[in-house]
N, C-alpha and C positions, 0 to 999 in steps of 0.2 A: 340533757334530753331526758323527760322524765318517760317512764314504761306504764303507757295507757292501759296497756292489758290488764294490771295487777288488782283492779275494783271489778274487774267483767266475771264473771262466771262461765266456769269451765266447758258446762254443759247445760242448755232447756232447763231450765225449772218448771215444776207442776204449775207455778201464780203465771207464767208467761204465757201458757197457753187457757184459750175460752174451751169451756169441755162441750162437745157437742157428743151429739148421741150413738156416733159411732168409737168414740173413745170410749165413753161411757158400757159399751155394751163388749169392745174389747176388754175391760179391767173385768165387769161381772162375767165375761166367757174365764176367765182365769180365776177369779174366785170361786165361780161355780163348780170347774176344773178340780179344784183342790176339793171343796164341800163333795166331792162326792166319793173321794176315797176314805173319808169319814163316813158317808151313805154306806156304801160296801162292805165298813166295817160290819153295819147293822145286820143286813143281808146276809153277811157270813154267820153272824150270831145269833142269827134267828135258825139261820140251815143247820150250823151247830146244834141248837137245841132240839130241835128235832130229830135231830139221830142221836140224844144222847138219852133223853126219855120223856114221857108224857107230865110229869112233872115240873122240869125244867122248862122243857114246852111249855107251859100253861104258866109257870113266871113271867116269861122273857114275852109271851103274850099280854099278859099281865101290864108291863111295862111297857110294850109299844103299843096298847090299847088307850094308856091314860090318856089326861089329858096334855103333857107334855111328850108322853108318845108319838101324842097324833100330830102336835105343834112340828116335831121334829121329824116324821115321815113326810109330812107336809110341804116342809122345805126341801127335805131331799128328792122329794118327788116334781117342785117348781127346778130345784137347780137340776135335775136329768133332762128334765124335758127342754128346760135353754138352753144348756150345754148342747143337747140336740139341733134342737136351729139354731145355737151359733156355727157350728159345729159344719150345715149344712150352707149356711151362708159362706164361711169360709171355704169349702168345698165350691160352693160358684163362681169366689173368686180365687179359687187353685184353677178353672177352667176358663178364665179370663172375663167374666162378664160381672157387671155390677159396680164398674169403679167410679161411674159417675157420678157427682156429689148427691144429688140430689134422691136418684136413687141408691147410693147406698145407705141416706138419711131413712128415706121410709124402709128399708131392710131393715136396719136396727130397731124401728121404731115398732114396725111389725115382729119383727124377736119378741120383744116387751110382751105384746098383747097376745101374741101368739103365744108364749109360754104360759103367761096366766090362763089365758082361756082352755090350753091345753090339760092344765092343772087342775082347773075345776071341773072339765069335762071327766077326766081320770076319776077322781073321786066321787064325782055323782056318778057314775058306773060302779064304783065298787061297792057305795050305800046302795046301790039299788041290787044289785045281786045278790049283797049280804042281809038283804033283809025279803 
């Protein structure tokens, strides 16, 4: 008798499953998750500088001013703000509502647009203050 097990795979593989948009925005709620203790990092080092003197201040300004500054506040400013609605979606369903397919498809899909649009909204407020 031969043991049919032994070609099967132990566990799901990624190719078995079709990624729909609630998978897809669980994997980005965890990478974002991570990206922002790399954000924090910045956060701290900017608050660092600024109690360390007007100098270094005006460096680390300097540097999150450029143009890969702004690339990278940019992101960390798009992953807080999905991190947030994901964050809130999964909070609706700690409270039990939202599991049905269809509507948890437009939740994720509004995360998406809702974080972009969230992101640009942030930053034209802060071009428009700071100028």
């Amino acid at each position: 008798m031969a043991n049919v097990t032994n070609n099967r795979p132990l566990s799901p593989h990624l190719q078995v499953y079709k990624l729909i948009p609630t998978m897809v925005m669980s994997i980005v709620h965890r990478i974002t998750g991570a990206a922002l203790y790399f954000g924090t990092l910045l956060i701290a080092w900017w608050l660092i500088a600024a109690a360390t003197g007007q100098a270094y201040y005006d460096w680390v300004n300097w540097v999150l001013g450029s143009i890969i500054g702004k690339v990278v506040l940019l992101g960390y400013t798009w992953a807080l703000l999905h991190h947030m609605l994901g964050g809130l979606r999964h909070l609706l369903w700690d409270l039990g509502h939202g599991f049905e397919k269809e509507f948890s498809t437009k939740l994720a899909i509004a995360n998406i647009i809702g974080s972009l649009c969230l992101t640009v909204l942030v930053w034209v407020i802060g071009f428009i203050i700071r100028f």
